[in-house]
Phi, psi and omega in degrees: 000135183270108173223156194218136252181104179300159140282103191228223203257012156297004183243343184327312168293315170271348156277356142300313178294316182298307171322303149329305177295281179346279196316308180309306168301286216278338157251065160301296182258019162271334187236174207265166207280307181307336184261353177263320204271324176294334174284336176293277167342314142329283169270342202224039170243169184281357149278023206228267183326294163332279169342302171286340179263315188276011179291122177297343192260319188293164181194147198221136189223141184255143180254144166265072122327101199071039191030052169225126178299133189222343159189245140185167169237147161274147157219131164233149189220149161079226194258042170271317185308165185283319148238140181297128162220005182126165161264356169268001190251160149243143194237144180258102162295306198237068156282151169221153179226173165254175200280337159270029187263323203271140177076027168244042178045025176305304179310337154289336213240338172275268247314298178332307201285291234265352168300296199269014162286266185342288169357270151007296188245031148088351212276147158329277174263151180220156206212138179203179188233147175220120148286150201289018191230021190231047167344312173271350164273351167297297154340279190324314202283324175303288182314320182267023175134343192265139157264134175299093191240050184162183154202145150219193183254157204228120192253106183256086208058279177225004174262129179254130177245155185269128139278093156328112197267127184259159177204148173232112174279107179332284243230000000 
């Protein structure tokens, strides 16, 4: 069974450990063990994450399977995004799933939640970055509906990498 859950910050300690894990499985083995730990260390400590959960435009939902945390989604609006898109836009900042979790239709199944969230608040667009070497999430997203309308960079320690900025128009 699939359940799906806001996050809030009595939770804090468990959306570091999923952020963590999570981020770490899926590029371990694309980037070098110095530029994951420094991008980790960074992004995934706990006054970072506290920061990012208490953001008024942001919001974080953990999906469950089989009432076991199995991943989460981000969402951001107004000046939380990542890049100006607007106040009509919405950004998927984060699905993550852990890897034994995958290939149980979560990742579709946030994509959805973070669809009727948009909805939801009137936006136009819902919008995200895909790294450009990360080919099955690329794949997924083109297959649900998203276009490639951009890219910019994403600094994985001292290595700068390309993101796709992907967009689905809503409305």
């Amino acid at each position: 069974m699939i359940n799906f859950k806001k996050c809030t910050i009595e939770e804090l300690s468990i959306l570091l450990e999923i952020s963590y894990e999570t981020f770490y499985e899926t590029f371990k083995d694309q980037n070098s063990p110095e530029n994951m730990n420094a991008y980790l260390e960074k992004a995934f400590n706990l006054k970072q994450l506290e920061n990012e959960l208490t953001h008024v435009s942001s919001q974080f939902f953990f999906v469950y399977l089989n009432n076991e945390v199995a991943g989460y989604l981000k969402v951001n609006t107004n000046d939380a995004q990542s890049e100006e898109m607007g106040d009509e836009s919405l950004e998927i900042e984060r699905i993550y799933i852990k890897n034994k979790f995958q290939k149980h239709g979560l990742g579709k199944y946030l994509l959805n939640k973070a669809i009727e969230i948009a909805m939801e608040r009137n936006k136009q667009k819902i919008w995200l970055g895909v790294w450009e070497k990360n080919e099955n999430a690329f794949a997924f997203y083109k297959k649900m509906g998203f276009v490639q309308t951009g890219a910019h960079s994403f600094y994985m320690g001292d290595e700068e990498q390309i993101d796709f900025i992907m967009a689905k128009t809503l409305i």
